[in-house]
C-alpha positions in Angstrom: 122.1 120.8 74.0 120.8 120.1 77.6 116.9 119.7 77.5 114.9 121.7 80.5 111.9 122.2 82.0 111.1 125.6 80.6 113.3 125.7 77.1 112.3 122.7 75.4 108.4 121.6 74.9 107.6 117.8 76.8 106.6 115.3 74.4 104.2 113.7 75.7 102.8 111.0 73.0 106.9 109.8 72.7 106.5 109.7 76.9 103.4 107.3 76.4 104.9 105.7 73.7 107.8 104.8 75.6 106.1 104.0 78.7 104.4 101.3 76.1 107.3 99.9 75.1 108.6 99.0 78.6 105.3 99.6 81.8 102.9 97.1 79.4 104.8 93.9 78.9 106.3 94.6 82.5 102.5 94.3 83.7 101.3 91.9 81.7 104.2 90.0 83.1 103.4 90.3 86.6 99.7 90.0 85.6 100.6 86.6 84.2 102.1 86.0 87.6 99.7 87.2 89.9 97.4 85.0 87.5 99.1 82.0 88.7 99.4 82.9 92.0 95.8 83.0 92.2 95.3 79.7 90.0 97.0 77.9 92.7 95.6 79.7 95.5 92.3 78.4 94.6 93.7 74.8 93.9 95.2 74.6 97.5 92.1 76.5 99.3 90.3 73.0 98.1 92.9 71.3 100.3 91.5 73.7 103.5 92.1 77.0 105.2 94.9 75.6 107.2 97.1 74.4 104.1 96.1 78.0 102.4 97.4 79.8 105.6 100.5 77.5 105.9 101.4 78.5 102.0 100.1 81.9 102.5 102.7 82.3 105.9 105.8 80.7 103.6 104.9 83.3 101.1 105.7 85.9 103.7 109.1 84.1 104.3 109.8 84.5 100.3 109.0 88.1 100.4 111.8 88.6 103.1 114.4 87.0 100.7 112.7 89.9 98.2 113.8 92.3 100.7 117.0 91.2 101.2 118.1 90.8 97.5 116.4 93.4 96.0 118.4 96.3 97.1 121.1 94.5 94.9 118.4 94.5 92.3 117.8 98.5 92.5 121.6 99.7 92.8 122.1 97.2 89.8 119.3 99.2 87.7 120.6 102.6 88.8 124.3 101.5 87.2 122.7 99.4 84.4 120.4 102.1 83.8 122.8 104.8 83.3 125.5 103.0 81.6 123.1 102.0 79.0 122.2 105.6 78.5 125.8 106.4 78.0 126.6 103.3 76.1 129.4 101.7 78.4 129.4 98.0 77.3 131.9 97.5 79.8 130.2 98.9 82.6 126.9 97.3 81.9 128.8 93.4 82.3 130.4 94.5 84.8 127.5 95.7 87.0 125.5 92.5 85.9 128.2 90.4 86.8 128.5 91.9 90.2 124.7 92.7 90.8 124.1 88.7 90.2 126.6 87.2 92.8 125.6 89.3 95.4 121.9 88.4 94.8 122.6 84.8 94.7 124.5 85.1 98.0 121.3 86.0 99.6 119.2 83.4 98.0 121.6 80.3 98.9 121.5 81.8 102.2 117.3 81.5 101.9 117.4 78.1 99.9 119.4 76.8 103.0 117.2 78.6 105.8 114.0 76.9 104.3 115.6 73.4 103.5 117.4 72.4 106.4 115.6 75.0 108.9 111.8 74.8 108.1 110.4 74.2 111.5 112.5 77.3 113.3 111.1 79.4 109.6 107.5 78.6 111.0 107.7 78.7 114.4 108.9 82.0 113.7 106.0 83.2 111.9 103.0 81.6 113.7 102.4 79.9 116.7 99.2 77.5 115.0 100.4 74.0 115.1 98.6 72.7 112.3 99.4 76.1 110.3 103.1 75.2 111.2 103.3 71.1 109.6 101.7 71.8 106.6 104.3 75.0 105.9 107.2 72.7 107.2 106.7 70.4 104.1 106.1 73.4 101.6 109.2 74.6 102.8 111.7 72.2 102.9 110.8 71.4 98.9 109.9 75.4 98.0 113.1 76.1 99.1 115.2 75.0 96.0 113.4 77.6 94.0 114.8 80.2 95.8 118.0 80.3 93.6 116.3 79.7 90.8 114.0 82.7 91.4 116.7 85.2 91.9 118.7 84.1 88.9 115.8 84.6 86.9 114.8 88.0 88.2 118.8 89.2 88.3 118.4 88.1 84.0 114.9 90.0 83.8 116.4 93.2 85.5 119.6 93.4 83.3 116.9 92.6 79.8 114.6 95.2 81.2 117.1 98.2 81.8 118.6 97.5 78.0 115.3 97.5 77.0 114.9 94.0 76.1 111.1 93.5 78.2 109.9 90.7 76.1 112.1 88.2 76.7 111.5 88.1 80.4 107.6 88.4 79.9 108.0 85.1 77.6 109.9 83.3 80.3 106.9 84.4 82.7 104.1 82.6 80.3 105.8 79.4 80.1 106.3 79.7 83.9 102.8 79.8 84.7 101.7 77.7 82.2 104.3 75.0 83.5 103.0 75.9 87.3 99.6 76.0 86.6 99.7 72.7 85.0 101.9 70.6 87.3 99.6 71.9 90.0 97.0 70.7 88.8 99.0 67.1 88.1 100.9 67.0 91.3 98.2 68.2 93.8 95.9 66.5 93.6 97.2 63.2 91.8 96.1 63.8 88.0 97.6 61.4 85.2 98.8 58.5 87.4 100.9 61.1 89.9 100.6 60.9 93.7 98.4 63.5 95.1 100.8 65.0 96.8 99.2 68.0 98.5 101.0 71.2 99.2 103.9 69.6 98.2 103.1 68.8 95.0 102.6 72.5 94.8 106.1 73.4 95.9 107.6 70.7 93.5 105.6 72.6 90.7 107.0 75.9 91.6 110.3 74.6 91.4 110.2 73.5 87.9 107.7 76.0 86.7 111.7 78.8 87.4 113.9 76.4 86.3 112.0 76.5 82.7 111.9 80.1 83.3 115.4 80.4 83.1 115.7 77.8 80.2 113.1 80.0 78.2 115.2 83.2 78.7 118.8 82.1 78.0 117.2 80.3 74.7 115.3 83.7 73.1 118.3 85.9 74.5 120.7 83.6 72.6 118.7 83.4 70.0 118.1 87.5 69.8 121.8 87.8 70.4 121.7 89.9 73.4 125.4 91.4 74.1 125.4 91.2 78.3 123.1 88.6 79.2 125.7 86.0 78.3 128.9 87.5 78.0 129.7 85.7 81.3 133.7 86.8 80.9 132.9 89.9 80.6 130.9 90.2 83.9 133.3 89.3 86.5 135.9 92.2 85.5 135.9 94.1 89.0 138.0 96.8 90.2 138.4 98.8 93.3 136.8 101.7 91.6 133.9 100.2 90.6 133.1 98.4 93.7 133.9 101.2 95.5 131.1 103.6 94.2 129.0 100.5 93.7 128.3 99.8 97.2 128.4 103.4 98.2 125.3 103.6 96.2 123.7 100.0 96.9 124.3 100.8 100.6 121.8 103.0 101.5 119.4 100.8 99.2 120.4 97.2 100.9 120.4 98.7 104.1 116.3 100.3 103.2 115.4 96.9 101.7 116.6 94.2 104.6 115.5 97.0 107.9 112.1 97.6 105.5 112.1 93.5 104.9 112.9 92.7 108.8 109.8 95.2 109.5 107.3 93.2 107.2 108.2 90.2 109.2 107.7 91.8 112.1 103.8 92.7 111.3 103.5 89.2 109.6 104.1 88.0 113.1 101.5 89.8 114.5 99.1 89.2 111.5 100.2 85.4 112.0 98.7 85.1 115.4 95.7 86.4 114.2 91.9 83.8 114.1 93.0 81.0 111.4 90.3 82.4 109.4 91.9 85.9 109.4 95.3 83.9 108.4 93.4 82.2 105.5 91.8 85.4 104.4 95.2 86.9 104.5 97.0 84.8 102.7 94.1 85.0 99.7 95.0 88.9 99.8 98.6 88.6 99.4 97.5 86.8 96.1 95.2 89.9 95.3 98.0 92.6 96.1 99.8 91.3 93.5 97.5 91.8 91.2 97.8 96.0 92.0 102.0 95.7 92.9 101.7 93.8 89.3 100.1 97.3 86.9 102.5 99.4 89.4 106.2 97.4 88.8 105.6 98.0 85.2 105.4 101.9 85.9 108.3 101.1 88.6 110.7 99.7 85.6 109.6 102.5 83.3 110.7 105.1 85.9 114.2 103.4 86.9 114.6 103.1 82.9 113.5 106.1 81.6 114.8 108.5 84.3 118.0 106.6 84.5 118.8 106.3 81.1 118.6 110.1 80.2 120.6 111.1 83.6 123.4 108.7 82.6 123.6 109.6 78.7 123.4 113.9 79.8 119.7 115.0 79.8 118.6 116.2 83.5 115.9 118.3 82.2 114.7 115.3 80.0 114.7 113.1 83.1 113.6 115.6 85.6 110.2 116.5 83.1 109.6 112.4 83.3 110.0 111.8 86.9 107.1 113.6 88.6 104.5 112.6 85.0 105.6 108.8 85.9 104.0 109.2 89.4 101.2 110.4 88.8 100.1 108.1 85.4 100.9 105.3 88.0 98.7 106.5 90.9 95.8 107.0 88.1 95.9 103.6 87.1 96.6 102.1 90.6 93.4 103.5 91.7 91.6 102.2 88.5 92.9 98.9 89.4 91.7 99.2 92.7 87.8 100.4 92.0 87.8 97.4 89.8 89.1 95.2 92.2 86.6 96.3 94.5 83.6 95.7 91.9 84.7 92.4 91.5 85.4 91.5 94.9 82.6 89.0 95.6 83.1 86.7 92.5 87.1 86.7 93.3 87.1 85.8 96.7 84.4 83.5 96.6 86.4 81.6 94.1 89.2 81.5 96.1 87.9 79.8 98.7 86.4 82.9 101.2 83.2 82.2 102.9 81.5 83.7 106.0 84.1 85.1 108.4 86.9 84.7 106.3 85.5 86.3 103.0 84.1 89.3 105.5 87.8 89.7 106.5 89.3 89.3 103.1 87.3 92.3 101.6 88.3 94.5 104.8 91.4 94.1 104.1 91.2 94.6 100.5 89.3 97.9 100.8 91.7 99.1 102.8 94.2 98.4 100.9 92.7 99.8 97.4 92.3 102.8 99.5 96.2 102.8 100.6 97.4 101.8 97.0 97.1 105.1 95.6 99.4 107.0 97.8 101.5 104.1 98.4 102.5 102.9 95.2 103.3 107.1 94.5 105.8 106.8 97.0 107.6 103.8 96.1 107.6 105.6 92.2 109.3 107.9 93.9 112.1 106.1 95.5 112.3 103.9 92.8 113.1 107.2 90.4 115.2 108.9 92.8 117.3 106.0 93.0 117.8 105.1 89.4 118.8 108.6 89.4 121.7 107.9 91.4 119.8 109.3 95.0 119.4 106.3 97.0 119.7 108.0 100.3 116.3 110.4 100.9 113.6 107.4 100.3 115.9 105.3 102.5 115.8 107.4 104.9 112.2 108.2 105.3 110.7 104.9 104.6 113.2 103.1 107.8 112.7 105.7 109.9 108.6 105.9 109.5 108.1 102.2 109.7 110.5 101.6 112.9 108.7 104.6 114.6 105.7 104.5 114.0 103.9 101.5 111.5 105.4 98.9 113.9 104.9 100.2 117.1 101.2 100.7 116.1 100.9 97.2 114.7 102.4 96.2 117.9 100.3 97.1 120.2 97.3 96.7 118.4 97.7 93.0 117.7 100.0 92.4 120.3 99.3 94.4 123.2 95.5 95.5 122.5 94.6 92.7 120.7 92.4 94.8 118.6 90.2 93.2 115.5 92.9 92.3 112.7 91.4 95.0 110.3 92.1 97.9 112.8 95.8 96.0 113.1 95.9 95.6 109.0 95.2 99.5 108.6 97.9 100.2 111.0 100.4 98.7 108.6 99.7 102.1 106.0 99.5 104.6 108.8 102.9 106.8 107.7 102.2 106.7 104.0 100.6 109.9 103.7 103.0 111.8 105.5 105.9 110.4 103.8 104.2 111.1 100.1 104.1 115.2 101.0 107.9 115.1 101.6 108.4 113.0 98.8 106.7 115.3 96.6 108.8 118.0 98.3 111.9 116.0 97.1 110.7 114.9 93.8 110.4 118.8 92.6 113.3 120.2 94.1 115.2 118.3 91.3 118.4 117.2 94.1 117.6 113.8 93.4 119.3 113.4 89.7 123.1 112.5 91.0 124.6 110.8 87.5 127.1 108.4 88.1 128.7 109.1 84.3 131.1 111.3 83.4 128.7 112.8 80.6 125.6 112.9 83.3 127.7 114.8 85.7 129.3 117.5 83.1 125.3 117.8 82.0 124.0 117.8 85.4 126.4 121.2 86.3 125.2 123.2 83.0 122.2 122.0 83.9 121.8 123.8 87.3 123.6 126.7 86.2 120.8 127.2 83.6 118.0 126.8 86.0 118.8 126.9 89.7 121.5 129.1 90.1 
């Protein structure tokens, strides 16, 4: 019987309880993270402002290789997803398998950029000197984590859509813990080590995700996961499958690397900004991921929970979930956010903010808690309509805001009108409101569930003949 919004009662304790299951180890692992993140934030800010910036800027060059991979990683949930909710073992390997090589293309492609290529990386991204050495020898050692990194976050998105959450959330602690204390060693020369400086920080990073991925092939093996290592039964392509798997990753890879190649773009002009707006800048980076942190485990809950129930036959179940999602996670964004902002003076001072550069930092954190709420509704939003099997509407609206009117504005503020770098900042948010109305628009108009399963598809058409037509 096909669940829908008006025959069937929403259960909403199972909804939280589900949400539970998968949103808070999701969070706690990307709290664990951001934890980290800031651990070592502090620890270089006692180096100076210009080794924070230079870290800070190479951080930005990291979060283009997230742009560029992750559209693998969200047309690999939407097939994952679904075939999990209509238990097709072969289709889950074989969208793993194909999901992984493609995102490990684009982070050998990265690992090379930053090893062999680290002065062109910098030059690209600020035109400070002294910002530029100190990120050239971050680089040329932080690239080799590159690989590393994706491999580990290809394994976490196939344990996450079988709804296996823990195991990557225990790869994430001894990560950090591993990071956190080879900083601590390798920095600044601790037990008989060199003080080696920032790149004693990038040499930490790149063991901390090599024992990440030792930690989660041990506990999957050990829980006897079925995918995660059934290497020979990822690699068994056919034309049909890739076929409608890059119909349906298109649209995605194409938003991620346009919506990644914008980011730089602003990064540029945020990187000639006053080195202490750099240094304040790079401190907030650390602080967003605190908020992105609370919202990807809200973002996997959605791809999961809608996904699943389109794939195994229930629109109405999914369709009822959907729009609930986005709003639970703009609640506790902005509760995030209001505590973020209570705390700001104790963070930021610990991290190394003083006089112009902590006035900066909480600008740009306030406007950011204030852009959080909307924004993080919108990516929900894309994020469900794609694990849904609708990669196309978010696409579209997200590329065509931020190339028409985000980065012209940033532009010519920093750029051209050489404006203070909060007015620029703001200028990076300036389409998000507009785009969340239409996204709403989309979100209840229900055209977004497209199953990719012979059982979702069948369900889908009684569906609509029960409701819409």
């Amino acid at each position: 019987m096909i669940t829908t919004r008006t025959k069937t009662p929403f259960d909403m304790r199972d909804f939280i309880a589900r949400i539970a299951v998968i949103a808070v180890p999701v969070a706690l692992q990307n709290l664990l993270t951001t934890t980290g993140s800031m651990v070592d934030t502090m620890m270089i800010a006692s180096l100076g402002q210009i080794q924070i910036g230079a870290v800070g800027l190479c951080a930005q060059f990291s979060s283009l290789m997230f742009s560029a991979y992750w559209g693998f990683v969200g047309g690999g949930m939407l097939f994952i997803s679904q075939y999990w909710g209509a238990g097709d073992d072969d289709g889950i390997n074989r969208s793993y398998g194909l999901t992984l090589c493609c995102m490990m293309s684009v982070a050998f492609i990265f690992c090379a950029l930053a090893v062999l290529f680290p002065e062109t990386v910098m030059r690209l991204y600020t035109d400070k000197e002294s910002i530029r050495r100190v990120g050239v020898e971050y680089l040329r050692i932080a690239g080799f984590s590159y690989p590393l990194m994706v491999f580990s976050m290809a394994m976490a998105a196939l344990l996450r859509c079988t709804e296996r959450v823990r195991i990557p959330l225990y790869g994430s602690i001894a990560a950090v813990v591993t990071n956190i204390l080879l900083n601590y060693i390798l920095i600044f020369g601790h037990f008989g080590a060199p003080a080696m400086g920032v790149r004693g920080a990038a040499l930490a990073t790149v063991i901390a995700q090599a024992v990440s991925i030792l930690v989660i092939i041990l506990l999957a093996k050990m829980a006897g996961h079925p995918y995660l290592l059934a290497v020979n039964r990822h690699f068994g392509w056919n034309r049909e499958l890739l076929g409608i798997y890059f119909k349906k990753c298109y649209p995605i890879i194409l938003n991620e690397v346009l919506i990644g190649f914008g980011n730089m773009t602003m990064n540029i002009v945020l990187g000639r900004q006053p080195e202490e707006a750099i240094a304040a800048l790079a401190v907030f980076r650390t602080l967003e991921g605190l908020i992105i942190g609370f919202f990807a485990g809200f973002s996997n809950a959605s791809s999961i929970l809608v996904g699943k129930e389109v794939g195994a036959g229930y629109p109405g179940i999914a369709y009822a979930r959907a729009w609930r999602l986005v709003y639970l996670c703009q609640g506790f964004i902005g509760l995030i956010g209001v505590l973020l902002i209570f705390l700001h003076t104790p963070i930021l001072t610990i991290m190394g903010m003083s006089g112009e550069s902590f006035r900066i930092a909480f600008g740009l954190v306030t406007i950011y808690v204030i852009a959080a709420v909307i924004r993080m509704g919108n990516w929900t939003q894309n994020d469900t309509f794609r694990a849904a099997g609708d990669p196309i509407y978010g696409t579209v609206l997200e590329i065509a805001f931020m190339w028409l009117m985000v980065i012209p504005a940033v532009w010519l503020t920093g750029m051209v009108w050489h404006l203070p770098t909060l007015v620029v900042f703001a200028c990076c948010y300036c389409d998000e409101l507009i785009r969340y109305i239409l996204m709403q628009v989309h979100l209840f108009s229900g055209k977004w569930i497209r199953p990719v399963t012979d059982i979702g598809r069948e369900a889908l058409t009684k569906w609509k003949a029960g409701e819409r037509i």
